[in-house]
Backbone atoms as SQL, in Angstrom:
CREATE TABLE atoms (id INTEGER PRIMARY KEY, chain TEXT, resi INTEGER, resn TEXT, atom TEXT, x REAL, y REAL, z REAL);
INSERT INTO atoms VALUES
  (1, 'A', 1, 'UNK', 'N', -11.142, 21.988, -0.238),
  (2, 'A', 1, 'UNK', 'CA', -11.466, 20.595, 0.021),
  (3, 'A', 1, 'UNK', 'C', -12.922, 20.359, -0.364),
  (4, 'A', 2, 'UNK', 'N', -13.221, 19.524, -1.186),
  (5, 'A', 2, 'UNK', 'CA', -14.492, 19.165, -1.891),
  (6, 'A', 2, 'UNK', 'C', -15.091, 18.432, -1.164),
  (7, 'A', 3, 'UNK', 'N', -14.361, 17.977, -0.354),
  (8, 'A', 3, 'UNK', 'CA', -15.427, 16.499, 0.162),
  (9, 'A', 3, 'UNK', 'C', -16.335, 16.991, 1.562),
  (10, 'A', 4, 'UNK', 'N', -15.981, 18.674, 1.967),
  (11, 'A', 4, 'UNK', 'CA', -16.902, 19.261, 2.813),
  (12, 'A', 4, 'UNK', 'C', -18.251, 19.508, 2.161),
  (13, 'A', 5, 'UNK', 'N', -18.692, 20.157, 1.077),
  (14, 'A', 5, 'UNK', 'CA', -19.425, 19.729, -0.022),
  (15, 'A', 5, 'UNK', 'C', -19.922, 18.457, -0.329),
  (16, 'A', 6, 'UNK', 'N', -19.739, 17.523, -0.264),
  (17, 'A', 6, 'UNK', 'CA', -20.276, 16.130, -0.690),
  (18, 'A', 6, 'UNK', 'C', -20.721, 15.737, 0.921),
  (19, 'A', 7, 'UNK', 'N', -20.211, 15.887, 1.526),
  (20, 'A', 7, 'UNK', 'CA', -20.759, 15.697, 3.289),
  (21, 'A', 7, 'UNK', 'C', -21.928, 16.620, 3.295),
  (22, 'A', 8, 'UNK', 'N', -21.976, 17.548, 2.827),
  (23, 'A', 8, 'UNK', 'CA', -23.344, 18.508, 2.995),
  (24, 'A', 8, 'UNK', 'C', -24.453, 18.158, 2.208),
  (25, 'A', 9, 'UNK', 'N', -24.235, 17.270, 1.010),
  (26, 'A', 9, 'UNK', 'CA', -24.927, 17.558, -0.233),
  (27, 'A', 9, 'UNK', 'C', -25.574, 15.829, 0.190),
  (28, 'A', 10, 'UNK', 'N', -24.976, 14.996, 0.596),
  (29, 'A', 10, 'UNK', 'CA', -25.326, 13.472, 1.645),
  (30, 'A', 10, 'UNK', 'C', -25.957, 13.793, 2.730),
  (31, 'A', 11, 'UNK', 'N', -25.641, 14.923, 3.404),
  (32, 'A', 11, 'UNK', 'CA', -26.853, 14.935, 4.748),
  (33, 'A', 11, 'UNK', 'C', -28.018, 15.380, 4.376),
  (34, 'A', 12, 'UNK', 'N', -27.691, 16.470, 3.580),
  (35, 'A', 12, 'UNK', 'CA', -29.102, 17.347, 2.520),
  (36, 'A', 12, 'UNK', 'C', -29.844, 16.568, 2.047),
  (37, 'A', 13, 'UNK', 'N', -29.084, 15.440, 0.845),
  (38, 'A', 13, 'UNK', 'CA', -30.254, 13.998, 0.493),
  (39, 'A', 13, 'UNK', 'C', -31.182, 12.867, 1.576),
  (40, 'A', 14, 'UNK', 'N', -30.257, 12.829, 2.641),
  (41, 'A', 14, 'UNK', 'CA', -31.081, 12.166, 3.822),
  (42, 'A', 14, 'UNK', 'C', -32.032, 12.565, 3.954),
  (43, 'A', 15, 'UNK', 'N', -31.830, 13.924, 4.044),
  (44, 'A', 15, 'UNK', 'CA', -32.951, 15.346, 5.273),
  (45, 'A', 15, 'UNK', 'C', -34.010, 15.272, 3.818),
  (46, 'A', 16, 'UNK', 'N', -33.758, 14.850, 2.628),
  (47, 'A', 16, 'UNK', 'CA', -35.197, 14.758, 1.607),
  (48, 'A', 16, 'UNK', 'C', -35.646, 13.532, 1.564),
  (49, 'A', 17, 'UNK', 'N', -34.855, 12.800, 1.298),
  (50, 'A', 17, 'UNK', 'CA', -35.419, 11.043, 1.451),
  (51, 'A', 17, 'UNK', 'C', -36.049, 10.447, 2.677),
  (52, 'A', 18, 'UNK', 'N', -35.884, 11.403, 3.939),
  (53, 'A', 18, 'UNK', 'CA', -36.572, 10.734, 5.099),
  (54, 'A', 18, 'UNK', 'C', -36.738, 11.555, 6.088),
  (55, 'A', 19, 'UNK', 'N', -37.983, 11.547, 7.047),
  (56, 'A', 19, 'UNK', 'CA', -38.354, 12.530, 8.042),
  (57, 'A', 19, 'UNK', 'C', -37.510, 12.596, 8.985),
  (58, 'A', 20, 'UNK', 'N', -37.617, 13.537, 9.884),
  (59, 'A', 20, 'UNK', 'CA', -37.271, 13.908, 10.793),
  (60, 'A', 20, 'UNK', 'C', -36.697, 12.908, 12.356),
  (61, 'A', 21, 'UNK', 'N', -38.506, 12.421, 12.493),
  (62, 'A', 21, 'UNK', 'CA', -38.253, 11.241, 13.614),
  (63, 'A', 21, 'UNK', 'C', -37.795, 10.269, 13.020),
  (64, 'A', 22, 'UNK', 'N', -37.287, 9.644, 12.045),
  (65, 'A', 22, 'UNK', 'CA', -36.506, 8.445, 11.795),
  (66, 'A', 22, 'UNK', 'C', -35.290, 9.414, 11.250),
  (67, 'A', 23, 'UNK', 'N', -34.760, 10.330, 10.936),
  (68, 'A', 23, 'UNK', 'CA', -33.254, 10.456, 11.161),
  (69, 'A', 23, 'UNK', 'C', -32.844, 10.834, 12.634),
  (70, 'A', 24, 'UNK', 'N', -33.900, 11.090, 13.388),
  (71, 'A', 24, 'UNK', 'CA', -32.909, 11.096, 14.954),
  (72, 'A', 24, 'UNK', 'C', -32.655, 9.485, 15.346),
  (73, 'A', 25, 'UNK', 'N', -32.847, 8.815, 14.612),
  (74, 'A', 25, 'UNK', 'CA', -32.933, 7.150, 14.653),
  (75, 'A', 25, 'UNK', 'C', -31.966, 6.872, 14.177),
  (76, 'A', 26, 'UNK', 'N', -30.979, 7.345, 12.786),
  (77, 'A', 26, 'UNK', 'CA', -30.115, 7.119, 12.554),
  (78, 'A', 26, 'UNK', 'C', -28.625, 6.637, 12.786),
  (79, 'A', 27, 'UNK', 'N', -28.580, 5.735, 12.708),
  (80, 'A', 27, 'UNK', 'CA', -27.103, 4.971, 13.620),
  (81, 'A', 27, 'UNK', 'C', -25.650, 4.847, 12.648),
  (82, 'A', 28, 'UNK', 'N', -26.503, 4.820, 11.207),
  (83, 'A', 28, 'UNK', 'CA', -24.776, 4.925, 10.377),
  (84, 'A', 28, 'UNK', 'C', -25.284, 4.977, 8.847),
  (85, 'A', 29, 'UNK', 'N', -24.249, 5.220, 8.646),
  (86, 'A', 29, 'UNK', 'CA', -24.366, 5.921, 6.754),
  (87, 'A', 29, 'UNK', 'C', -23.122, 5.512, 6.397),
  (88, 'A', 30, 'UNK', 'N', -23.236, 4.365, 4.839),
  (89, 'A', 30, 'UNK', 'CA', -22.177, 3.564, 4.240),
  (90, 'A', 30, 'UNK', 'C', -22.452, 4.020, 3.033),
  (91, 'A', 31, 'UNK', 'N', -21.328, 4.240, 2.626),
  (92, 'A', 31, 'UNK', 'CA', -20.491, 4.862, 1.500),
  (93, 'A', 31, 'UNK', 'C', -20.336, 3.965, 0.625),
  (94, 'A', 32, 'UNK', 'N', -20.144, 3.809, -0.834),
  (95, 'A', 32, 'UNK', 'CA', -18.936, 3.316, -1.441),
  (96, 'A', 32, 'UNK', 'C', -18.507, 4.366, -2.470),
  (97, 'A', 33, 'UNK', 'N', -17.601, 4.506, -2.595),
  (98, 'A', 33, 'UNK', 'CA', -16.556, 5.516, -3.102),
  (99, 'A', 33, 'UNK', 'C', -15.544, 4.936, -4.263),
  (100, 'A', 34, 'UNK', 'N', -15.523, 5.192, -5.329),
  (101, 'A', 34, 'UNK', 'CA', -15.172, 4.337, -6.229),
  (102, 'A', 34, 'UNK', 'C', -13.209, 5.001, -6.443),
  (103, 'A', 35, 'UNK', 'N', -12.308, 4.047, -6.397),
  (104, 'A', 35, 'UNK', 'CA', -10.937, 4.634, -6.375),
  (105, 'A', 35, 'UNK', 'C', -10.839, 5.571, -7.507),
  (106, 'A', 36, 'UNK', 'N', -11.105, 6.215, -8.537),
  (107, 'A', 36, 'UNK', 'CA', -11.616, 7.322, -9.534),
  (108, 'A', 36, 'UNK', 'C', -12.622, 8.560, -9.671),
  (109, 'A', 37, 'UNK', 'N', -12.882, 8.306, -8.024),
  (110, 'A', 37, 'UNK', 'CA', -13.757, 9.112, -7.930),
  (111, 'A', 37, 'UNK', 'C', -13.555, 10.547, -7.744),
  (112, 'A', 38, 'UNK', 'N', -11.890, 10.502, -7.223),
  (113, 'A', 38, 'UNK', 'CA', -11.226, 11.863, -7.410),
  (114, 'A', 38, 'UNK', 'C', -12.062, 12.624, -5.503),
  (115, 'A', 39, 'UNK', 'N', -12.407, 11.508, -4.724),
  (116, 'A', 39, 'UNK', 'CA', -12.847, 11.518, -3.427),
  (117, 'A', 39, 'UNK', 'C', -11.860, 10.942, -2.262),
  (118, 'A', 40, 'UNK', 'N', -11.285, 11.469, -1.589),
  (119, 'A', 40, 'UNK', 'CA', -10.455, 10.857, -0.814),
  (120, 'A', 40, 'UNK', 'C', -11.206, 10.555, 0.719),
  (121, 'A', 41, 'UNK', 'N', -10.959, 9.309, 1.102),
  (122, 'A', 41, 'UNK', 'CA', -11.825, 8.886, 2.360),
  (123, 'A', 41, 'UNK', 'C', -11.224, 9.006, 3.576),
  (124, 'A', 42, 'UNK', 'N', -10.131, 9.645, 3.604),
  (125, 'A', 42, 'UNK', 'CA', -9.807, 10.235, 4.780),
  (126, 'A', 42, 'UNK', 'C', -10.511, 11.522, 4.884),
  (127, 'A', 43, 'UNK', 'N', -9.808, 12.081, 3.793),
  (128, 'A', 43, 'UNK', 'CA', -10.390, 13.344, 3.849),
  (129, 'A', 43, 'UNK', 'C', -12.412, 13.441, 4.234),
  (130, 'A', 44, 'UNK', 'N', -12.884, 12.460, 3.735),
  (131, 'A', 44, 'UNK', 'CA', -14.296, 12.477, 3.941),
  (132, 'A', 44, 'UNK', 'C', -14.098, 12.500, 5.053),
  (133, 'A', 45, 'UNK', 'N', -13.819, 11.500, 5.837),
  (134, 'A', 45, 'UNK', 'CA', -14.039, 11.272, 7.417),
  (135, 'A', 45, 'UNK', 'C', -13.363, 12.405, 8.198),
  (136, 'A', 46, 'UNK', 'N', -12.921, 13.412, 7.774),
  (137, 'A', 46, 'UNK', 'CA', -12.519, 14.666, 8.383),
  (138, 'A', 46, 'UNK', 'C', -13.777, 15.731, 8.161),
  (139, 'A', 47, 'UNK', 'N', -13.953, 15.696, 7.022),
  (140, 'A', 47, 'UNK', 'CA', -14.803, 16.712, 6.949),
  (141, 'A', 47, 'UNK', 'C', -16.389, 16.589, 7.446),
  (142, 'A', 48, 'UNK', 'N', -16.549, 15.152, 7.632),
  (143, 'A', 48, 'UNK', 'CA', -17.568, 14.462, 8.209),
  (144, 'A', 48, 'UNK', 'C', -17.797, 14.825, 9.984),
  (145, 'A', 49, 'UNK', 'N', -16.593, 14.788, 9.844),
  (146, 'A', 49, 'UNK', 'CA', -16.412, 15.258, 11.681),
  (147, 'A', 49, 'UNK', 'C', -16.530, 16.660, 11.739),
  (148, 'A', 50, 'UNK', 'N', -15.636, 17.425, 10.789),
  (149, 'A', 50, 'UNK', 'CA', -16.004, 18.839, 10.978),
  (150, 'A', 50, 'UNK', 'C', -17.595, 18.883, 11.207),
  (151, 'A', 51, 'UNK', 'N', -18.006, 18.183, 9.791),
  (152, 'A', 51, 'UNK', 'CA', -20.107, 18.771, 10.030),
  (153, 'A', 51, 'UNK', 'C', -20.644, 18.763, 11.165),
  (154, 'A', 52, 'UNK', 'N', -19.712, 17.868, 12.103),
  (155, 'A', 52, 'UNK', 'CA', -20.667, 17.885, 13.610),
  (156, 'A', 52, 'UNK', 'C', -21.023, 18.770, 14.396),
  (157, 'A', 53, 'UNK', 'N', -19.704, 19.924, 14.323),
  (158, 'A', 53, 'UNK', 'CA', -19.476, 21.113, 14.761),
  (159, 'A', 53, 'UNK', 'C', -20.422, 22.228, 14.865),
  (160, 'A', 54, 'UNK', 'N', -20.972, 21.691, 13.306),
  (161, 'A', 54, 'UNK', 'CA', -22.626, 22.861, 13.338),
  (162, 'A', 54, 'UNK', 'C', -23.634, 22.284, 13.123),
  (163, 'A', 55, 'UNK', 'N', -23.261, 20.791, 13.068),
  (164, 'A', 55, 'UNK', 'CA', -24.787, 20.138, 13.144),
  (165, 'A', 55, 'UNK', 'C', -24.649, 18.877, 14.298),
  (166, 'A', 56, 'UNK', 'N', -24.657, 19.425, 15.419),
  (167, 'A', 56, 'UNK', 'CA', -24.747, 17.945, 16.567),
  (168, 'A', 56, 'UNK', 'C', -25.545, 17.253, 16.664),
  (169, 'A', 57, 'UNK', 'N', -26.628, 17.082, 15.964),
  (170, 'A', 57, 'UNK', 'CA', -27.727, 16.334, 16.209),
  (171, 'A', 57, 'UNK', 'C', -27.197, 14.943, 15.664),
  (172, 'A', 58, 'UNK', 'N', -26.173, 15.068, 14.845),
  (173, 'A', 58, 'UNK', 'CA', -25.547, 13.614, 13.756),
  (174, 'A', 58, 'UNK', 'C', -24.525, 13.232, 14.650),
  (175, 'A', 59, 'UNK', 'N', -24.165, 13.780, 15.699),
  (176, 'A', 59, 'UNK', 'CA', -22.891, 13.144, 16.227),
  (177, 'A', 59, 'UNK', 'C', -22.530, 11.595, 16.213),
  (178, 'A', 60, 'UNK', 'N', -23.618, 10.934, 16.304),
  (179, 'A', 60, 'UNK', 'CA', -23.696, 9.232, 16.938),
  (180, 'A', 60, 'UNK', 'C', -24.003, 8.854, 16.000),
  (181, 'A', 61, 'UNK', 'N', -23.977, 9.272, 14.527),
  (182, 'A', 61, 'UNK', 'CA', -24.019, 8.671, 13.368),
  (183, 'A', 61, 'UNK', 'C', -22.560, 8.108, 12.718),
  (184, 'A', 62, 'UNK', 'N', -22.463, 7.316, 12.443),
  (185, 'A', 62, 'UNK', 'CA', -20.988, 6.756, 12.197),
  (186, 'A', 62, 'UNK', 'C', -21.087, 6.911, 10.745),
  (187, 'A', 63, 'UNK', 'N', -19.635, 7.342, 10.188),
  (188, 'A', 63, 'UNK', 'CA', -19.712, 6.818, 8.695),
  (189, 'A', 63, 'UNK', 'C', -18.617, 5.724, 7.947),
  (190, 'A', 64, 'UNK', 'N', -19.242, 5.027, 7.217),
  (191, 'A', 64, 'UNK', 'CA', -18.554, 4.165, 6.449),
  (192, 'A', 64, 'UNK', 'C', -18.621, 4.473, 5.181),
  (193, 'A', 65, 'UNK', 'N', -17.013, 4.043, 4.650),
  (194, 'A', 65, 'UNK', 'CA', -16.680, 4.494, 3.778),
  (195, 'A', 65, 'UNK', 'C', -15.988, 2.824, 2.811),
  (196, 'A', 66, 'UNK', 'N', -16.357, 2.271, 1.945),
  (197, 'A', 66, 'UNK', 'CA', -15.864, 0.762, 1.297),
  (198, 'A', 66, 'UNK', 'C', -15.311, 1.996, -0.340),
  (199, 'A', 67, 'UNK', 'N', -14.389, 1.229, -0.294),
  (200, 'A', 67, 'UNK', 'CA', -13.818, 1.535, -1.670),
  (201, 'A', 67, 'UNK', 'C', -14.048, 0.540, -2.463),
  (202, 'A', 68, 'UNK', 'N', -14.239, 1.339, -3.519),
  (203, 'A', 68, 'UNK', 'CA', -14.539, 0.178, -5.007),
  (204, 'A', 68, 'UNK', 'C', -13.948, 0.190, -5.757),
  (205, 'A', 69, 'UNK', 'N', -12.991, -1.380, -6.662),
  (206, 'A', 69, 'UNK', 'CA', -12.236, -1.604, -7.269),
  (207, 'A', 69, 'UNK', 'C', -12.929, -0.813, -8.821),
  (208, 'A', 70, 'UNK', 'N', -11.604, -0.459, -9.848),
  (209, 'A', 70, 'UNK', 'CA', -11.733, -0.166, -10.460),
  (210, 'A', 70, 'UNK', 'C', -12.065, -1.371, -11.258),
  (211, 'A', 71, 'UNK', 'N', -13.616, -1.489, -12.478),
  (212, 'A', 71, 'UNK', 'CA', -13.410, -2.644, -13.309),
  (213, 'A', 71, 'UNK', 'C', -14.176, -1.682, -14.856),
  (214, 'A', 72, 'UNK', 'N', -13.651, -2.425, -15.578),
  (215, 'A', 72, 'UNK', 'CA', -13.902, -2.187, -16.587),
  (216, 'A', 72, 'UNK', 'C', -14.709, -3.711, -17.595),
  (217, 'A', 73, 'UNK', 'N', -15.484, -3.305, -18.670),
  (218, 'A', 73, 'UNK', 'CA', -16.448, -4.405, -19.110),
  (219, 'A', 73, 'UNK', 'C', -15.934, -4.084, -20.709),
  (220, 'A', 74, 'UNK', 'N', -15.260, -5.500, -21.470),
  (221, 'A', 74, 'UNK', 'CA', -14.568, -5.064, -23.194),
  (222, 'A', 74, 'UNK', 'C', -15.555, -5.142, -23.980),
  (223, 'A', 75, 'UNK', 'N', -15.173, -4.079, -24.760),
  (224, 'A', 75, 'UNK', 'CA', -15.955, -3.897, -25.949),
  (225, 'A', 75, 'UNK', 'C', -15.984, -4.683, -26.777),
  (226, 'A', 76, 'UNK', 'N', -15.605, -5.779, -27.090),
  (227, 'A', 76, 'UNK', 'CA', -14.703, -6.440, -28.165),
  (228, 'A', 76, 'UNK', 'C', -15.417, -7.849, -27.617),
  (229, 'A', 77, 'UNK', 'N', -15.103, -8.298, -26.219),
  (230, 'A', 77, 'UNK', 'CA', -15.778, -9.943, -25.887),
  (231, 'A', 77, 'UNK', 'C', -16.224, -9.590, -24.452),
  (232, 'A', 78, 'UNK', 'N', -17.347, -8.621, -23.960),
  (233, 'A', 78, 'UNK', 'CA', -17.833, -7.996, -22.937),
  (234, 'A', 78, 'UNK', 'C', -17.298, -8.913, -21.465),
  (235, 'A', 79, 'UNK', 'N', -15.723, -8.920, -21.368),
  (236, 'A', 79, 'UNK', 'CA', -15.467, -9.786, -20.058),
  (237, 'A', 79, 'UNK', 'C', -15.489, -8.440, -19.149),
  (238, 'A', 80, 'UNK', 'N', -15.565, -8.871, -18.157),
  (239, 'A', 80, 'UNK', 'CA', -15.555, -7.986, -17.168),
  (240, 'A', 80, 'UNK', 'C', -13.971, -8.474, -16.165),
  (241, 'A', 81, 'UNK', 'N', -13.181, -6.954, -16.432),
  (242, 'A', 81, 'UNK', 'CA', -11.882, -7.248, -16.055),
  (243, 'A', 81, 'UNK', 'C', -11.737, -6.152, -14.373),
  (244, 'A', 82, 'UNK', 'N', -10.900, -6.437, -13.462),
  (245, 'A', 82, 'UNK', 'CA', -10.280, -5.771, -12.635),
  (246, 'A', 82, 'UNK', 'C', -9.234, -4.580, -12.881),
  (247, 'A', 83, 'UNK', 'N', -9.058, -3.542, -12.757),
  (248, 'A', 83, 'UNK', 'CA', -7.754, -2.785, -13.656),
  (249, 'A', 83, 'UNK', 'C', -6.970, -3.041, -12.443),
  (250, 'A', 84, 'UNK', 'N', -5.728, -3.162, -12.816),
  (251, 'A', 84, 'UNK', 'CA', -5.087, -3.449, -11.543),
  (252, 'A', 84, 'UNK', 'C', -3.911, -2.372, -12.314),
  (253, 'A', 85, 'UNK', 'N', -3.309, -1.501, -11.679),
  (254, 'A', 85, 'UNK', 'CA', -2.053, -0.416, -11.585),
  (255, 'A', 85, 'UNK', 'C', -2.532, 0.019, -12.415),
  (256, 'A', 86, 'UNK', 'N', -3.650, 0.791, -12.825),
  (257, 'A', 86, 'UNK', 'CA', -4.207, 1.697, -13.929),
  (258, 'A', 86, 'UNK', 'C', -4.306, 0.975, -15.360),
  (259, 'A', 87, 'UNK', 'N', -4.238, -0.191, -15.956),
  (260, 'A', 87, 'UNK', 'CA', -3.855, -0.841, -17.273),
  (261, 'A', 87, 'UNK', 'C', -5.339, -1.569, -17.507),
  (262, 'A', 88, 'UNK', 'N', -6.103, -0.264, -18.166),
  (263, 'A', 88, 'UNK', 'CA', -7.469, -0.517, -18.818),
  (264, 'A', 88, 'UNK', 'C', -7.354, -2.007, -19.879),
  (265, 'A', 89, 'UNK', 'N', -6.726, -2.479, -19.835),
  (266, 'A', 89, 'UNK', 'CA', -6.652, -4.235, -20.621),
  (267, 'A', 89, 'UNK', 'C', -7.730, -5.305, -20.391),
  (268, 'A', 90, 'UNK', 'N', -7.696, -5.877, -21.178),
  (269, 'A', 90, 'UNK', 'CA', -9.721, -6.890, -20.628),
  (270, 'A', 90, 'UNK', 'C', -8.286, -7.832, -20.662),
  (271, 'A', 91, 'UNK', 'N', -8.574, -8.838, -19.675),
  (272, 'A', 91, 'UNK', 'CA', -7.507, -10.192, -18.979),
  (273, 'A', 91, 'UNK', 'C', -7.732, -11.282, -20.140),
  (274, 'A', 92, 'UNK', 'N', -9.333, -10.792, -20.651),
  (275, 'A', 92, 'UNK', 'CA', -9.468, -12.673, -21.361),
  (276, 'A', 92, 'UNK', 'C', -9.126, -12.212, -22.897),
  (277, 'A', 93, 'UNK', 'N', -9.187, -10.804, -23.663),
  (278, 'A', 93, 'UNK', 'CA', -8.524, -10.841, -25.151),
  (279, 'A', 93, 'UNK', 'C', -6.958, -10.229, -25.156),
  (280, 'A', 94, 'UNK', 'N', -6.917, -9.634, -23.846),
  (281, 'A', 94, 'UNK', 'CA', -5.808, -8.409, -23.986),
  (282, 'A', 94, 'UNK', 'C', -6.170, -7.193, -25.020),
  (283, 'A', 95, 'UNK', 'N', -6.964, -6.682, -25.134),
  (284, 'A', 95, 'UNK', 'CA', -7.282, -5.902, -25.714),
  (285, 'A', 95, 'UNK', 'C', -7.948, -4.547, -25.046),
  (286, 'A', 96, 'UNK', 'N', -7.779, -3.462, -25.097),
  (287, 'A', 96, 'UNK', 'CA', -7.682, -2.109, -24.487),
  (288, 'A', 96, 'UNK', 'C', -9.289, -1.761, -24.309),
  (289, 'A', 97, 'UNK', 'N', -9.263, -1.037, -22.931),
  (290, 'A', 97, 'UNK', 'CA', -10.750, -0.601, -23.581),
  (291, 'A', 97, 'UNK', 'C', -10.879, 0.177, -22.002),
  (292, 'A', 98, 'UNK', 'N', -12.084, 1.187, -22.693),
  (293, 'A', 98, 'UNK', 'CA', -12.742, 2.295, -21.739),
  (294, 'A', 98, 'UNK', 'C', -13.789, 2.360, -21.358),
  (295, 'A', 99, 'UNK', 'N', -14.202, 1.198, -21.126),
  (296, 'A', 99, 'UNK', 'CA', -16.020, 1.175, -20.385),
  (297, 'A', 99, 'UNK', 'C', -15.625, 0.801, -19.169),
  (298, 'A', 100, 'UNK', 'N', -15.507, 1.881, -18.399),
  (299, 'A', 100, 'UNK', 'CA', -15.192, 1.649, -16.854),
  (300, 'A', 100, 'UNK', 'C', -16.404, 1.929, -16.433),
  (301, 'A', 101, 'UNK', 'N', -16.673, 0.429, -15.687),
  (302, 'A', 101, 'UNK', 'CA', -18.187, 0.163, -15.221),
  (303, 'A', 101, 'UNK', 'C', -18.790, -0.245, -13.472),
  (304, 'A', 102, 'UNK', 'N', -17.104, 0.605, -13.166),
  (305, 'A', 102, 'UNK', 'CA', -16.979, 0.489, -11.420),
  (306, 'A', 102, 'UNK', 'C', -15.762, 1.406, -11.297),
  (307, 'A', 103, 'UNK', 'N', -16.060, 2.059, -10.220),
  (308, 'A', 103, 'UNK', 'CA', -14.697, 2.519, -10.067),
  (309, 'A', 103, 'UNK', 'C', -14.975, 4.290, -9.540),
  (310, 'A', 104, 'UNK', 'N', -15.838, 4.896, -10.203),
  (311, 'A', 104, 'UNK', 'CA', -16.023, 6.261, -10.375),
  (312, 'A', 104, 'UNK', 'C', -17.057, 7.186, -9.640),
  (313, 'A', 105, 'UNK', 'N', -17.747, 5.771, -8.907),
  (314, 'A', 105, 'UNK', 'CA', -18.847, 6.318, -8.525),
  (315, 'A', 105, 'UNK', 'C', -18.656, 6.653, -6.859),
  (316, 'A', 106, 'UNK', 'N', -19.782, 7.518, -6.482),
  (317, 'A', 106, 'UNK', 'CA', -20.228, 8.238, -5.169),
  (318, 'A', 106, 'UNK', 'C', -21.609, 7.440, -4.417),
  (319, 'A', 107, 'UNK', 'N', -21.616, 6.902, -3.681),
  (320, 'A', 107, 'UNK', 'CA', -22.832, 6.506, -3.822),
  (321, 'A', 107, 'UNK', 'C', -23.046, 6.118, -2.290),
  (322, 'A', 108, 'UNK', 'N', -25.000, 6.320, -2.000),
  (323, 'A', 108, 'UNK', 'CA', -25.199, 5.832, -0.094),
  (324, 'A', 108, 'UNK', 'C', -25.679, 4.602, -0.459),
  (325, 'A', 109, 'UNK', 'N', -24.307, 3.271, -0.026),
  (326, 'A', 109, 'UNK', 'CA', -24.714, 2.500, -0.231),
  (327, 'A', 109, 'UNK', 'C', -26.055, 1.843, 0.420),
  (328, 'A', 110, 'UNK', 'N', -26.621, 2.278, 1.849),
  (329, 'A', 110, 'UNK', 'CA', -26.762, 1.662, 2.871),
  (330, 'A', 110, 'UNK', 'C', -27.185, 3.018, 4.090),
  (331, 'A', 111, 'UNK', 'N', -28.254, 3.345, 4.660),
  (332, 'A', 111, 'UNK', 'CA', -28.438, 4.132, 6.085),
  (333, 'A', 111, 'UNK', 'C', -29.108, 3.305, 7.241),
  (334, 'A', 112, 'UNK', 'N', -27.979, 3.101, 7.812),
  (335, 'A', 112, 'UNK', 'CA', -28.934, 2.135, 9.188),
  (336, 'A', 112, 'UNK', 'C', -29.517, 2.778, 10.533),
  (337, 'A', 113, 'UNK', 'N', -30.856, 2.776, 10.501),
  (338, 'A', 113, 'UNK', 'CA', -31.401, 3.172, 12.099),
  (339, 'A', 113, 'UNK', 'C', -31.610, 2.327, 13.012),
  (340, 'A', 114, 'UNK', 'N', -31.691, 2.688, 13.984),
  (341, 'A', 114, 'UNK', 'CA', -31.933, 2.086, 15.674),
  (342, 'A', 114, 'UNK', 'C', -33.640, 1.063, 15.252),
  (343, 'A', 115, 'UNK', 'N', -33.466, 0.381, 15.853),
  (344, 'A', 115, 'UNK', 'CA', -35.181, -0.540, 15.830),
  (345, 'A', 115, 'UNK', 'C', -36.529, 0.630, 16.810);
């Protein structure tokens, strides 16, 4: 399961991006997770809970997890389309295309602390 790894490698980036006394401040950590990301958000929120196990200091940290639609942007008349049931198609030429420009990514959208 990979996403025990990506839970470690997100608390690890916190623990560099910010001290100590403002992550015991920490109240929640938002996700967005792109449906291609080959990341499953259950599974995060399991393995998220496991981390507590050896790191309790995060217990009262909540996580959020927003999924992001897959979209793609055409090469051909740069519309920016929705893929809806996997069908990379731009809506305004009908014409095929692979600049998927949402969808794939991992990312902290958002860390909120206590005032």
């Amino acid at each position: 399961m990979h996403e025990t790894s990506i839970v470690n490698s997100i608390m690890r980036t916190l623990e560099q991006e910010f001290e100590r006394e403002k992550l015991n401040k920490m109240k929640a950590i938002h996700l967005k997770v792109g449906v291609l990301s080959n990341i499953e958000p259950r599974l995060l929120h399991n393995a998220y809970s496991a981390y507590h196990l050896t790191h309790p200091g995060y217990h009262h940290v909540e996580l959020h997890i927003e999924s992001t639609p897959l979209k793609i942007q055409c090469e051909v008349c740069n519309h920016i389309t929705d893929v809806q049931n996997y069908r990379f198609i731009c809506e305004n030429c009908d014409r095929p295309s692979k600049n998927v420009i949402q969808g794939e990514e991992m990312l902290i959208h958002k860390v909120e602390f206590e005032d």
